[in-house]
Biopython code that builds the backbone (N, CA, C, O; Angstrom):
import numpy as np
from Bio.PDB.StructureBuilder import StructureBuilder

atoms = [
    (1, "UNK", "N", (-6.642, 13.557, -3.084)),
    (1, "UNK", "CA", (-5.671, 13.107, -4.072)),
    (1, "UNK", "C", (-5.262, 11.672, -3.760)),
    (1, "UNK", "O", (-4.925, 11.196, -2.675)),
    (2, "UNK", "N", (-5.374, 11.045, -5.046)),
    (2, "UNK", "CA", (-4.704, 9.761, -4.297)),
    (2, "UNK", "C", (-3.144, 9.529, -4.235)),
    (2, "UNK", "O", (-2.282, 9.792, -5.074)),
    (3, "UNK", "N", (-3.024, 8.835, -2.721)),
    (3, "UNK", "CA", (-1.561, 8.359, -2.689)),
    (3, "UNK", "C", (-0.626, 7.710, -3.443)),
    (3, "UNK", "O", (-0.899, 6.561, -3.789)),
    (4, "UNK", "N", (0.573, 8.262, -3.825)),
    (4, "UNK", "CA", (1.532, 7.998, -4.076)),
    (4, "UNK", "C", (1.734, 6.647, -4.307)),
    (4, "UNK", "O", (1.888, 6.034, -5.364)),
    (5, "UNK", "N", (1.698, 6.089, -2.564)),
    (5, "UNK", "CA", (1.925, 4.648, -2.844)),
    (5, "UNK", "C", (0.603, 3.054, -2.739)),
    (5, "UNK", "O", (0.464, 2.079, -2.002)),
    (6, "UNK", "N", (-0.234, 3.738, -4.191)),
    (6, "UNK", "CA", (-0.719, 2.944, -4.516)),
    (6, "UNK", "C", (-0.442, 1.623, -4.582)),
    (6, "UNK", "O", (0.613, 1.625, -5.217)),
    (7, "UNK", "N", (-0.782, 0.143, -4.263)),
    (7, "UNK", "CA", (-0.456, -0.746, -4.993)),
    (7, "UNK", "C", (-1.159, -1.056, -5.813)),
    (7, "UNK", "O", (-2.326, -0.687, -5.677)),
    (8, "UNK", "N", (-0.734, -2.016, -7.266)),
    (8, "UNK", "CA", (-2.024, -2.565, -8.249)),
    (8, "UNK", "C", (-2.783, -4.093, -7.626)),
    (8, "UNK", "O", (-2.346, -5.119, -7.105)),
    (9, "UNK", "N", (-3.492, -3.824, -7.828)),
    (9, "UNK", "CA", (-4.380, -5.190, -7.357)),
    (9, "UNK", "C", (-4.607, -6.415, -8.266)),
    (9, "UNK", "O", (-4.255, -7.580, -8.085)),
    (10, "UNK", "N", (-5.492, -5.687, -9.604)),
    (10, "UNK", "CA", (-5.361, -6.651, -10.323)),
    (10, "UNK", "C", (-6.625, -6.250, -11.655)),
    (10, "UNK", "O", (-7.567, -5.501, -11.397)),
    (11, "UNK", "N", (-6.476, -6.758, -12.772)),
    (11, "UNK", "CA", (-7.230, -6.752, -13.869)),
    (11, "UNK", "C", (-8.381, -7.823, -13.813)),
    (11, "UNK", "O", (-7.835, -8.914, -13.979)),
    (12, "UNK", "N", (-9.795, -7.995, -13.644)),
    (12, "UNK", "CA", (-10.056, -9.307, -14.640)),
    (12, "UNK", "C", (-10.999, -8.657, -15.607)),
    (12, "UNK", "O", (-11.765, -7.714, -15.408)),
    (13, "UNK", "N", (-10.698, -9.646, -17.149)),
    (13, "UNK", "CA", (-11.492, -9.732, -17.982)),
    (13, "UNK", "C", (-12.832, -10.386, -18.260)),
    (13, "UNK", "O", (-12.938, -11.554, -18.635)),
    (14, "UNK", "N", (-14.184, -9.288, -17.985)),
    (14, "UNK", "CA", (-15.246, -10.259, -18.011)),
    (14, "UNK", "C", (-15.868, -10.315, -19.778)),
    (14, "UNK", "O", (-16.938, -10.893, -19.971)),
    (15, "UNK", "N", (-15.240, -9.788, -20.778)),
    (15, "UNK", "CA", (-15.819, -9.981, -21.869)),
    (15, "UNK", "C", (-15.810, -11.385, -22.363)),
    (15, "UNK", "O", (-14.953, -12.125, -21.880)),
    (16, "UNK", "N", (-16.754, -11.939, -23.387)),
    (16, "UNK", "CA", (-16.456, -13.049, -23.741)),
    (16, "UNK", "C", (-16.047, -13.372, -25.509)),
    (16, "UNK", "O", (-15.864, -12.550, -26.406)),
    (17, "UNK", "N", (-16.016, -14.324, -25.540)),
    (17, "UNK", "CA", (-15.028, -14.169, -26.871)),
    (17, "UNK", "C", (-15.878, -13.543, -28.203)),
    (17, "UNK", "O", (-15.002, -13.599, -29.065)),
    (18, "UNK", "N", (-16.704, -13.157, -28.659)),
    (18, "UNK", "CA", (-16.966, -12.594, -29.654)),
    (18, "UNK", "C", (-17.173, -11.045, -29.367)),
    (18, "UNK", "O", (-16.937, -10.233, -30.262)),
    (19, "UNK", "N", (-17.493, -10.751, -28.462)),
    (19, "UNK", "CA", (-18.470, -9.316, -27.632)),
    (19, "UNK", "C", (-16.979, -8.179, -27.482)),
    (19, "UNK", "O", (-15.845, -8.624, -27.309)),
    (20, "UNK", "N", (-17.227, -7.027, -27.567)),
    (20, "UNK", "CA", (-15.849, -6.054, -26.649)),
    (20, "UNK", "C", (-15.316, -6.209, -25.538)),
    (20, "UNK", "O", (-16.083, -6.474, -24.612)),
    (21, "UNK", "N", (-13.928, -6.108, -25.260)),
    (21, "UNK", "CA", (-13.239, -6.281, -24.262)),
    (21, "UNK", "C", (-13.361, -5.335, -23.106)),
    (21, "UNK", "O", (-12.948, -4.179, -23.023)),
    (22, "UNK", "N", (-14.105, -6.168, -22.106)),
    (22, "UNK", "CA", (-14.269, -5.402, -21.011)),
    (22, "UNK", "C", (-13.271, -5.778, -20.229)),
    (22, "UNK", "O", (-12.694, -6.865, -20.260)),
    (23, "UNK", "N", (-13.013, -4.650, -19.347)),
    (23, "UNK", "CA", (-11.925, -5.117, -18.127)),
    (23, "UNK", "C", (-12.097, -4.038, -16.841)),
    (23, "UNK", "O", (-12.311, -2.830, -16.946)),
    (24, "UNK", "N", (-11.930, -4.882, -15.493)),
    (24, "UNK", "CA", (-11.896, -3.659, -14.497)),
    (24, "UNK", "C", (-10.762, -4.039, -13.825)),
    (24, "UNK", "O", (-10.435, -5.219, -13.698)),
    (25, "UNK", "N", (-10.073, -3.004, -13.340)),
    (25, "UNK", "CA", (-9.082, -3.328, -12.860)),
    (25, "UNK", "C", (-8.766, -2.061, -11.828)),
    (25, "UNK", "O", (-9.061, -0.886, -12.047)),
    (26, "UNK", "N", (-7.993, -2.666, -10.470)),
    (26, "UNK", "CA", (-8.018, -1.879, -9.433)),
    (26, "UNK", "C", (-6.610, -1.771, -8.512)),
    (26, "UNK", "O", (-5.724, -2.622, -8.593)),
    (27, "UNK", "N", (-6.554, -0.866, -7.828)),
    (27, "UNK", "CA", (-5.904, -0.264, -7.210)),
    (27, "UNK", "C", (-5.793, -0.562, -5.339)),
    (27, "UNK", "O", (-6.744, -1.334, -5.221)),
    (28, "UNK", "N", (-5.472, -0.473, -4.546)),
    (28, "UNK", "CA", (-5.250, -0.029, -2.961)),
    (28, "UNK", "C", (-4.306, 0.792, -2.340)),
    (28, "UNK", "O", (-3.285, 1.124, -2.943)),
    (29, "UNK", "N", (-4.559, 1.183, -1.106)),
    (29, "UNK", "CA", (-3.172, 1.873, -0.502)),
    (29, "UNK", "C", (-3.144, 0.587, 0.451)),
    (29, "UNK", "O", (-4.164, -0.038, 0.743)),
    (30, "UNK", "N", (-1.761, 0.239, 0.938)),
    (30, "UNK", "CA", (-1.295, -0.722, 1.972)),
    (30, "UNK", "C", (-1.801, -0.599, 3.426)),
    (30, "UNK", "O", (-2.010, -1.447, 4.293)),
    (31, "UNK", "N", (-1.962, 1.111, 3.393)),
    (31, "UNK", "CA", (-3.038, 1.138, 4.933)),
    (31, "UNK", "C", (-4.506, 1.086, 4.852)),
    (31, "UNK", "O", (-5.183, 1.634, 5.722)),
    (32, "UNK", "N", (-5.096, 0.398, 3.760)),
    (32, "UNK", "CA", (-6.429, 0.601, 3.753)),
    (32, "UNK", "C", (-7.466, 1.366, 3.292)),
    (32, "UNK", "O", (-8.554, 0.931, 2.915)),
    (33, "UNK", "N", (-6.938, 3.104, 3.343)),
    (33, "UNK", "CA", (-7.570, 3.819, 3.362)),
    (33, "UNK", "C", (-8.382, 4.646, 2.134)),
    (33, "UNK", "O", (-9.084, 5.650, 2.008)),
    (34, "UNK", "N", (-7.700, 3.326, 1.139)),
    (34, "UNK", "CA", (-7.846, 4.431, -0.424)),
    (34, "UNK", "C", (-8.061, 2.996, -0.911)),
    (34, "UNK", "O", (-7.680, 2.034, -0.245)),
    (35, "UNK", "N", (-8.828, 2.849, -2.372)),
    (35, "UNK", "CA", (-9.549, 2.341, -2.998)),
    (35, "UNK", "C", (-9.808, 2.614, -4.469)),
    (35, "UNK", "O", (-10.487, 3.641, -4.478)),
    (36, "UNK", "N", (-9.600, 2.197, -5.755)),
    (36, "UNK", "CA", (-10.017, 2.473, -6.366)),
    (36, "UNK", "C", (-9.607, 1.945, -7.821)),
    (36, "UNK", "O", (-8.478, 1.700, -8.245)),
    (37, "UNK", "N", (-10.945, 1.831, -8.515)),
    (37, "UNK", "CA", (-11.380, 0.537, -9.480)),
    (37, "UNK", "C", (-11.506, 1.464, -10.641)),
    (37, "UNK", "O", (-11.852, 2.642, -10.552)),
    (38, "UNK", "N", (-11.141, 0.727, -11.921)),
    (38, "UNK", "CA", (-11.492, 1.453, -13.210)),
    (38, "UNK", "C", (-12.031, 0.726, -14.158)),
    (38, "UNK", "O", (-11.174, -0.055, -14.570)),
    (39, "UNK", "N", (-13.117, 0.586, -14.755)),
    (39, "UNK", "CA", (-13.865, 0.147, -15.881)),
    (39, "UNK", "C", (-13.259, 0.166, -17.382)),
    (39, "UNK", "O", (-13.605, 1.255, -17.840)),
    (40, "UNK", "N", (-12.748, -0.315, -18.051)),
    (40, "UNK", "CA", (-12.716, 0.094, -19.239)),
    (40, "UNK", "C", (-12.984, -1.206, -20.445)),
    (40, "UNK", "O", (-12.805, -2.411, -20.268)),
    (41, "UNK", "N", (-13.430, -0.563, -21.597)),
    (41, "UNK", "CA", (-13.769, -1.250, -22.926)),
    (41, "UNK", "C", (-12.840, -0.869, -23.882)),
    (41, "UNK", "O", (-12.270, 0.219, -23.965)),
    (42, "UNK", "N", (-12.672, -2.312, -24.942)),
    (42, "UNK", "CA", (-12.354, -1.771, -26.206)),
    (42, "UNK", "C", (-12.418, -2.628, -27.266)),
    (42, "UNK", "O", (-11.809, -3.696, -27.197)),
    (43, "UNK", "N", (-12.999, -2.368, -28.152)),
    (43, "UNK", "CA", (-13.587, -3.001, -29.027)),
    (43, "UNK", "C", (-12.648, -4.171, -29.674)),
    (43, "UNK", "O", (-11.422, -4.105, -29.576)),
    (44, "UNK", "N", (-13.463, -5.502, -30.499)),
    (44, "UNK", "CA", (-12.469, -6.114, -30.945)),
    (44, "UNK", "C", (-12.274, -5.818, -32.574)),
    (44, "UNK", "O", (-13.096, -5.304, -33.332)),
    (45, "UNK", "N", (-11.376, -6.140, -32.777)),
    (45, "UNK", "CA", (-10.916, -5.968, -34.563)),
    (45, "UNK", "C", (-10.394, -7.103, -35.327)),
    (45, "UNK", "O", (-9.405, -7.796, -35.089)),
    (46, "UNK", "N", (-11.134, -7.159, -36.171)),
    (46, "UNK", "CA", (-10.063, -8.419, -36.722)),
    (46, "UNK", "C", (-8.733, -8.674, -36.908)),
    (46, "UNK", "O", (-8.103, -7.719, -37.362)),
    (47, "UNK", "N", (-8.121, -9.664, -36.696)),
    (47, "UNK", "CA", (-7.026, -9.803, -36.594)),
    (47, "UNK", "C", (-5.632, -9.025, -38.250)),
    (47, "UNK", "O", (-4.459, -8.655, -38.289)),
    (48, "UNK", "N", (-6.780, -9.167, -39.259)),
    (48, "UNK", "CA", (-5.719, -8.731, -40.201)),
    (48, "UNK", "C", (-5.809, -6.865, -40.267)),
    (48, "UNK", "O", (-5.853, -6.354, -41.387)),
    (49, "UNK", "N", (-5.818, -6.443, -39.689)),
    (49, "UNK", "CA", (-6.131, -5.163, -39.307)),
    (49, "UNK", "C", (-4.750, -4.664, -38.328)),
    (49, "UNK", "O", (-4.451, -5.295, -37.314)),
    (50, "UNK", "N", (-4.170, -3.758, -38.673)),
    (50, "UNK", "CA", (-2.610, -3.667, -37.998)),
    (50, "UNK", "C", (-2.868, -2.678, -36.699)),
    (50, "UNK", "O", (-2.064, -2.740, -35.770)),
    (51, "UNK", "N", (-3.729, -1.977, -36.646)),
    (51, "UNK", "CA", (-4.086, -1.181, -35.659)),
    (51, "UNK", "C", (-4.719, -1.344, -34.815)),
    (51, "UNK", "O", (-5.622, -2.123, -35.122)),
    (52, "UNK", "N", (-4.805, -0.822, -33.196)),
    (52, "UNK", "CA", (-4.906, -1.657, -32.513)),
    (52, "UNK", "C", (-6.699, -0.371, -31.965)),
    (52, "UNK", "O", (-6.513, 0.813, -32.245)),
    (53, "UNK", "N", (-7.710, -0.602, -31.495)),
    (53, "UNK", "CA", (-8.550, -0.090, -30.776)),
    (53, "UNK", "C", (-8.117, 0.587, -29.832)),
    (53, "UNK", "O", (-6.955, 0.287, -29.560)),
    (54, "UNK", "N", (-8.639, 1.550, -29.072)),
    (54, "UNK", "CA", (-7.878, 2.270, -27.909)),
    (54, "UNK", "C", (-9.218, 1.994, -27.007)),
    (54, "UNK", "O", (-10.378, 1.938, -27.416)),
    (55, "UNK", "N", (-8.741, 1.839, -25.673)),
    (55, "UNK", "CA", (-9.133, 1.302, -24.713)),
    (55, "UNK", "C", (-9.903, 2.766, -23.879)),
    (55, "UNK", "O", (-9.360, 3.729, -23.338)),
    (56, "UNK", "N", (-11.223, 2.459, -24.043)),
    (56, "UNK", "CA", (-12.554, 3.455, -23.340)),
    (56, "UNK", "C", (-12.456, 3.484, -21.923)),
    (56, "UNK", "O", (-12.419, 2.312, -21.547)),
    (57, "UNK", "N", (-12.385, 4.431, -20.749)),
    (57, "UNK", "CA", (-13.042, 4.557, -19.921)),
    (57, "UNK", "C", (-14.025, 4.686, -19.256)),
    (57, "UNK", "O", (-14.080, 5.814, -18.765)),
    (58, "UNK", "N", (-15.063, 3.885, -18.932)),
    (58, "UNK", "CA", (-16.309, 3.709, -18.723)),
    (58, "UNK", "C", (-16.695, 3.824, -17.169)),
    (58, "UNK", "O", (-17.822, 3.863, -16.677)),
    (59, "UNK", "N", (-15.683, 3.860, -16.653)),
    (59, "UNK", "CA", (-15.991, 4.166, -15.283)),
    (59, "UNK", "C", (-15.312, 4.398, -14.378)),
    (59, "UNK", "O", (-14.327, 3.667, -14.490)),
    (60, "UNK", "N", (-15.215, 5.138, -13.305)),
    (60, "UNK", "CA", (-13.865, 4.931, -12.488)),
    (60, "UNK", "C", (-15.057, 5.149, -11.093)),
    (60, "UNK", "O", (-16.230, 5.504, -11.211)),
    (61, "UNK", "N", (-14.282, 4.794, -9.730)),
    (61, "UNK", "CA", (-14.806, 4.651, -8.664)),
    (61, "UNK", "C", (-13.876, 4.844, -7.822)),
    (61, "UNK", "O", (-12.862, 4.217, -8.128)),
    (62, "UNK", "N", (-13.753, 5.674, -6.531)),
    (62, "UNK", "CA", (-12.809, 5.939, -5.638)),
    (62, "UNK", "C", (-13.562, 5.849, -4.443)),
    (62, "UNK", "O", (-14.709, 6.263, -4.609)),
    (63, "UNK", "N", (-13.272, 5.379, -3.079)),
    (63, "UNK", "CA", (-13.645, 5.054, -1.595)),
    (63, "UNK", "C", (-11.681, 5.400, -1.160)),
    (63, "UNK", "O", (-10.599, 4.849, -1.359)),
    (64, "UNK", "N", (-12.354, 6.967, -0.314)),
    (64, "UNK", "CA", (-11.165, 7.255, 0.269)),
    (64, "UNK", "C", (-11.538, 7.256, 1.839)),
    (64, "UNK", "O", (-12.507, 7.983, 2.058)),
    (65, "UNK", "N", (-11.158, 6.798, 2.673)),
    (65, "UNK", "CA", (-11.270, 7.199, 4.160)),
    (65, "UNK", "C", (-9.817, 7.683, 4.848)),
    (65, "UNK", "O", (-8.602, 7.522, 4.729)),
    (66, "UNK", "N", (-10.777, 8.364, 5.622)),
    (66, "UNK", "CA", (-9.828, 9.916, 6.410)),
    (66, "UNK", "C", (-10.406, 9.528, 7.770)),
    (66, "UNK", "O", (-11.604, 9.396, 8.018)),
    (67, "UNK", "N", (-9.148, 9.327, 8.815)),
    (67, "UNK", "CA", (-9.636, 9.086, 10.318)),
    (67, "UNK", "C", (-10.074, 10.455, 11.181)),
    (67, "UNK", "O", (-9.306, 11.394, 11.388)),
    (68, "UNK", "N", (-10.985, 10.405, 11.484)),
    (68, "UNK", "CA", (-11.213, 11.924, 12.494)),
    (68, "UNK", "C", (-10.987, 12.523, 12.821)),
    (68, "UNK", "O", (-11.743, 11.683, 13.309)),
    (69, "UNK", "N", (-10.487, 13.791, 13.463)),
    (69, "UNK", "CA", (-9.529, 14.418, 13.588)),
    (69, "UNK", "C", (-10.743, 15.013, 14.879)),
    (69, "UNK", "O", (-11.850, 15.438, 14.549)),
    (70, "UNK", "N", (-10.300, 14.942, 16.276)),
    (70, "UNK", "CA", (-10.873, 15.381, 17.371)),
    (70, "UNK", "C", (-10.251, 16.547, 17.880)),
    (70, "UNK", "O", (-10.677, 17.077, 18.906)),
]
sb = StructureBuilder()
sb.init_structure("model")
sb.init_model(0)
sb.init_chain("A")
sb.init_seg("    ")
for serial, (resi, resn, name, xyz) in enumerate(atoms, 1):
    if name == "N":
        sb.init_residue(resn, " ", resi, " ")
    sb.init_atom(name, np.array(xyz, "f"), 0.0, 1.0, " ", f" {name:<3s}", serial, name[0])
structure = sb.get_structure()
């Protein structure tokens, strides 16, 4: 499960201006041990259009580490 006290890391946008809005954006725990990035798309619309696209999940990725237990 992931921890509680996630921090956010950060968004960037690699779409470019005519194409769908891609974005990944990610997550950490402060001790290191957790990780984790999310992919998402969403299409563009023209501007005279009042409604907005809803934003796709295309991927998610988690790297959790757990110290040994001897």
């Amino acid at each position: 499960m992931p921890g509680a006290d996630l921090k956010f890391d950060k968004c960037d946008d690699s779409s470019m201006d005519d194409t769908p809005i891609f974005m990944g954006c990610t997550w950490y725990s402060p001790d290191g041990t957790q990780a984790f990035d999310v992919s998402l798309l969403k299409e563009r619309r023209a501007t005279d259009k009042p409604q907005s696209a809803p934003w796709l999940v295309t991927g998610v990725r988690a790297a959790v580490c757990r110290p040994d237990k001897d």
